[in-house]
C-alpha positions in Angstrom: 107.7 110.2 107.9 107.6 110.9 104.0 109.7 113.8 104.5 112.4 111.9 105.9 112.3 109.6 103.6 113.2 112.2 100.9 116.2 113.5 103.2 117.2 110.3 103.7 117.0 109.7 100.0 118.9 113.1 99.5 121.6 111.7 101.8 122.1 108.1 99.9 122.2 110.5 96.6 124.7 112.4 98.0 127.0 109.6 98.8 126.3 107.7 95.7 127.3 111.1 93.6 130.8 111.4 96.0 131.6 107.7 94.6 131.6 109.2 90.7 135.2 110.7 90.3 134.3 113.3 87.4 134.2 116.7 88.4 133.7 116.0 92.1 134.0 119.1 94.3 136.4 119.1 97.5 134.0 120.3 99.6 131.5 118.3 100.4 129.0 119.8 101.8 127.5 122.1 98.3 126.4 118.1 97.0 125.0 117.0 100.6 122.9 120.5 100.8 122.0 120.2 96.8 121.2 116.6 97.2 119.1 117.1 100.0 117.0 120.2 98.1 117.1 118.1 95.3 115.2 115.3 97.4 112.8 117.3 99.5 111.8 119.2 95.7 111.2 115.9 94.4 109.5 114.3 96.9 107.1 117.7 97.0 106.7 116.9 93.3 106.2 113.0 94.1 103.4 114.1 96.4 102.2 116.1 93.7 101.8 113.0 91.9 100.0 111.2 94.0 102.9 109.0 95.0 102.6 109.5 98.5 102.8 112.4 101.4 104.7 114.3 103.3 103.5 112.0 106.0 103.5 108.8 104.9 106.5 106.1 103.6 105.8 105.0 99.7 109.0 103.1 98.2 107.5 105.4 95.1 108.3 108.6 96.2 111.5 107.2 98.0 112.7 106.7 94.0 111.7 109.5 92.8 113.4 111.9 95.4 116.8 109.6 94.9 116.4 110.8 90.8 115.8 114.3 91.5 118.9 114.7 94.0 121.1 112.7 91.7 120.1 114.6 88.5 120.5 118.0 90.6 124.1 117.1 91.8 124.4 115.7 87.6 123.1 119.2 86.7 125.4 121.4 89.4 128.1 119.0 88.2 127.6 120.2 84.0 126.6 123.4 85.0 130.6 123.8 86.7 132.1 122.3 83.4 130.8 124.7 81.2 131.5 127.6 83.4 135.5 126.6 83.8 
């Protein structure tokens, strides 16, 4: 259950990122797939942590996997603006 609770956190992150107007992408589908590697790395690291498992719900980890993805999408999202 813990890891979909980090996809599910990817997801929200995802939609939360398509709200922001700056530099958002036509395609949609490069920040659902980033957000969700984003999530699933940071709920690995959340376990890690202590924070909960792979198999087990902790509102913790659920946090933690929603900052990763949103800082990953941030990053991919910095990372086009310098390269353009």
């Amino acid at each position: 259950m813990g890891i979909v609770l980090w996809a599910a956190c990817g997801i929200a992150a995802a939609i939360v990122a398509r709200i922001v107007p700056v530099l958002r992408q036509t395609q949609w589908l490069s920040d659902v797939l980033l957000s969700l590697l984003g999530g699933v790395i940071g709920g690995v690291i959340a376990t890690v942590l202590d924070y909960g498992g792979w198999n087990e719900l902790d509102w913790r980890a659920g946090v933690f996997a929603f900052a990763c993805a949103l800082a990953f999408t941030g990053w991919m999202r910095v990372i086009k603006l310098r390269t353009s």
